[in-house]
C-alpha positions as CSV (number, residue, x, y, z in Angstrom):
1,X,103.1,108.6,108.2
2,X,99.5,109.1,106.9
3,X,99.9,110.7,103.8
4,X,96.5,111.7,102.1
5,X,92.9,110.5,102.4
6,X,90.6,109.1,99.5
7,X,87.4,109.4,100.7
8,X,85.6,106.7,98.0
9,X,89.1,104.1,98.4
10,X,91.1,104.8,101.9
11,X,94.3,105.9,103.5
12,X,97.7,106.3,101.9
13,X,100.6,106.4,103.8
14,X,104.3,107.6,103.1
15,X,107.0,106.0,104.2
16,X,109.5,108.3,106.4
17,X,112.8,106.9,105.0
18,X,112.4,106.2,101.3
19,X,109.5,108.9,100.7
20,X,107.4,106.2,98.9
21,X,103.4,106.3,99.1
22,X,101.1,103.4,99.6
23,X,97.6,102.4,100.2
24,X,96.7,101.1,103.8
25,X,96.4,97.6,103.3
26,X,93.0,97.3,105.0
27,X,91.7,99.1,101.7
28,X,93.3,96.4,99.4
29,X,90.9,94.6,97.1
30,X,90.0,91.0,97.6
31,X,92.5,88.9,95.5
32,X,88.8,87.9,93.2
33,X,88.7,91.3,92.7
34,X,92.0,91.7,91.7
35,X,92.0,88.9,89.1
36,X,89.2,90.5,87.7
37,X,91.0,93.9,87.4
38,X,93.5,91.9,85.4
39,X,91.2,90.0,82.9
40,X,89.7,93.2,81.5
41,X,93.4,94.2,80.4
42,X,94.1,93.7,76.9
43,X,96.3,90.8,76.6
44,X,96.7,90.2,73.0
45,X,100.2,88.6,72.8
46,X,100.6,90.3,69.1
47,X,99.2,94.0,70.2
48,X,101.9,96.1,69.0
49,X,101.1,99.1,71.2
50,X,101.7,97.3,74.0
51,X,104.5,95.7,72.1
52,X,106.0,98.5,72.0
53,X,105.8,99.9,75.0
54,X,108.1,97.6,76.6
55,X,110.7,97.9,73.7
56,X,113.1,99.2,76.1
57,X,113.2,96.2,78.4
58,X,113.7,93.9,74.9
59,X,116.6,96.2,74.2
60,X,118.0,95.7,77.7
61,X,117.9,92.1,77.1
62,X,119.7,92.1,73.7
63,X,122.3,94.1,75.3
64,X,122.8,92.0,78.3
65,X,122.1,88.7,77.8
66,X,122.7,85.6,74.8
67,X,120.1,83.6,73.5
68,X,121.5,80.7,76.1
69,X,120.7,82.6,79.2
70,X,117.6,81.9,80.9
71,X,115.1,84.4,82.2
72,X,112.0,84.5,84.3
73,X,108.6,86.9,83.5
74,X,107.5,87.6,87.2
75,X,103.9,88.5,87.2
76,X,103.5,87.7,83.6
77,X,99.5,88.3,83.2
78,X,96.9,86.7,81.4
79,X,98.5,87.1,78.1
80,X,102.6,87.1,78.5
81,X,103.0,89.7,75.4
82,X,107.0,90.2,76.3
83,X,107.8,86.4,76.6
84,X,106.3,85.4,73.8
85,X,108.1,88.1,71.3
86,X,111.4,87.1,72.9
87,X,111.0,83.1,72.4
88,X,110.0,83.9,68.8
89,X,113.8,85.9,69.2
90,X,115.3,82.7,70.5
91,X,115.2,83.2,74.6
92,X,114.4,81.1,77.2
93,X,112.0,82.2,79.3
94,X,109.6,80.8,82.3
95,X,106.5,82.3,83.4
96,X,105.4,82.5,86.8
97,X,102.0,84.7,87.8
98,X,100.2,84.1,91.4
99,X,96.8,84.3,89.3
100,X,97.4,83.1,86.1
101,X,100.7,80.7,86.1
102,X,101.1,79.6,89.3
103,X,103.5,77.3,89.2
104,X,106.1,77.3,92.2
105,X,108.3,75.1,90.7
106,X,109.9,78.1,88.7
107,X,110.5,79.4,91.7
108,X,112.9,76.2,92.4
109,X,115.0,77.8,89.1
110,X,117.9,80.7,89.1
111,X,117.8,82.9,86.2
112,X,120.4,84.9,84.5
113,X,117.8,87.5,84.3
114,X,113.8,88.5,85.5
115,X,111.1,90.5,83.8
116,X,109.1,92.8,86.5
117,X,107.0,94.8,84.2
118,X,104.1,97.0,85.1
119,X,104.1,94.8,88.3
120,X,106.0,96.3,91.3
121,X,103.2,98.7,91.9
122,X,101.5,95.9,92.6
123,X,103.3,94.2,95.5
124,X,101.2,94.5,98.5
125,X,104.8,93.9,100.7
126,X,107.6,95.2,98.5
127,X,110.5,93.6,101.4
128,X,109.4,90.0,100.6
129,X,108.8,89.6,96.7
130,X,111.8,91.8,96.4
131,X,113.8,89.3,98.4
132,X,112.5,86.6,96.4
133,X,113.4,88.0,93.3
134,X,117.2,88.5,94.6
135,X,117.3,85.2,95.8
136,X,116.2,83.7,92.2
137,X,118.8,85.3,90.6
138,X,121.9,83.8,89.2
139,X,125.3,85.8,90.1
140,X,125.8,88.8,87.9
141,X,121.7,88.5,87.0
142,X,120.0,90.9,86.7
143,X,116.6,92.3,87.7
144,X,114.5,94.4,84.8
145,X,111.3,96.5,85.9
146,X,108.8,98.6,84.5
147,X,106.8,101.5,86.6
148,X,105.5,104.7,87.0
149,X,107.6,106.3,89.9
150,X,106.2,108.7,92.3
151,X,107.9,112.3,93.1
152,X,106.7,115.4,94.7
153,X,105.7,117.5,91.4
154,X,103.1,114.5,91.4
155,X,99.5,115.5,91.8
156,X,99.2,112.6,93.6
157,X,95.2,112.8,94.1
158,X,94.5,113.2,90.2
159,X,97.5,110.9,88.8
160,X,96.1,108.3,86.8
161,X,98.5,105.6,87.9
162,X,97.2,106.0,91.0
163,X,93.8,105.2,90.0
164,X,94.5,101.9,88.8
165,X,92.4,99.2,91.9
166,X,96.0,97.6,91.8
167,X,97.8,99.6,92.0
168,X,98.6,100.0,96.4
169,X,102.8,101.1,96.3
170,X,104.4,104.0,94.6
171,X,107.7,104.0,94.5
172,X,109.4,107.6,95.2
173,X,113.4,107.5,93.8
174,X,115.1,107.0,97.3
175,X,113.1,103.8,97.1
176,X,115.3,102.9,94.0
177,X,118.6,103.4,95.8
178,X,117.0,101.8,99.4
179,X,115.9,98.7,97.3
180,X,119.7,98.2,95.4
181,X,121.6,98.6,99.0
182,X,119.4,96.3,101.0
183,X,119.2,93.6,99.0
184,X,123.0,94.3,98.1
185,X,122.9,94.7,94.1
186,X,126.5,95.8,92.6
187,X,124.0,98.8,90.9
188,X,120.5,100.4,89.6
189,X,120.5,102.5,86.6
190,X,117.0,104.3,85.6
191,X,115.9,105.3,81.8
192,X,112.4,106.5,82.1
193,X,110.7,103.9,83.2
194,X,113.0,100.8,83.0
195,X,115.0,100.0,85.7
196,X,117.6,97.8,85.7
197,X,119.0,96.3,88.8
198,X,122.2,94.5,88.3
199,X,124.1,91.8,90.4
């Protein structure tokens, strides 16, 4: 249902079952456009603020996982900060990015588990990459993201997150729960910003 209307970007749109919000996608960027978006991150692989920011998927990991399981950074940017500080830890991990390491053969691979940081608010159709990403997991994988989630408190019109050109699906809580039944994980636990969805 239409939800609220930018007048310099377009229409968002909530979604009557899982409450989540999400730019029409006839006011999408071009994919060039997008790219470009990306580039003028910072992507210094040793910036420890950024580092640092994703200390709690690293400690998810550590928990979960030995050095002789295999993982997968999905959407991994221009400069793949988190793979390259868990390498130097002794992981295994692939890279796959639609922009910047396309290489479908990854996607040939199961993994024990798969890095989704700062990227789901970027799927332009949430039901198909998040199939994909089931369907590369290995039994008892599991599935580690990173976002800003949207609630009603949210001043939705002045929330920075939402300001971001990439930034087209905001995922309310009952989105959370919808996501972990459909695509049958065992469960989905939330700490801040980190969730974890486990086969």
């Amino acid at each position: 249902m239409f939800f609220w209307k930018d007048e310099k970007r377009g229409d968002y749109f909530q979604c009557v079952r899982c409450r989540s919000v999400y730019l029409g996608k006839d006011y999408h960027i071009t994919k060039e456009a997008e790219k470009e978006r990306y580039l003028l991150h910072n992507n210094d692989i040793n910036d420890p603020r950024y580092l640092n920011f994703l200390t709690p998927v690293t400690l998810a990991i550590e928990a979960n996982f030995t050095k002789d399981k295999l993982g997968l950074d999905f959407g991994a940017g221009p400069g793949p900060i988190l793979t390259n500080h868990l390498r130097k830890k002794g992981y295994s991990v692939e890279l796959y990015d639609p922009f910047f390491w396309d290489n479908p053969a990854v996607l040939q691979n199961r993994y024990d588990f798969i890095i989704c940081t700062e990227v789901m608010e970027h799927f332009q159709n949430p039901k198909i990459e998040f199939e994909l990403l089931k369907s590369l997991l290995n039994p008892k994988g599991k599935l580690l993201c990173m976002t800003d989630t949207f609630s009603e408190s949210i001043d939705f019109p002045n929330w920075h997150y939402r300001r971001d050109l990439t930034h087209v699906f905001f995922y309310h809580g009952n989105a959370l729960e919808y996501i972990s039944k459909h695509f049958q994980f065992q469960s989905y636990e939330k700490k801040e910003r980190l969730i974890l969805f486990s086969l």
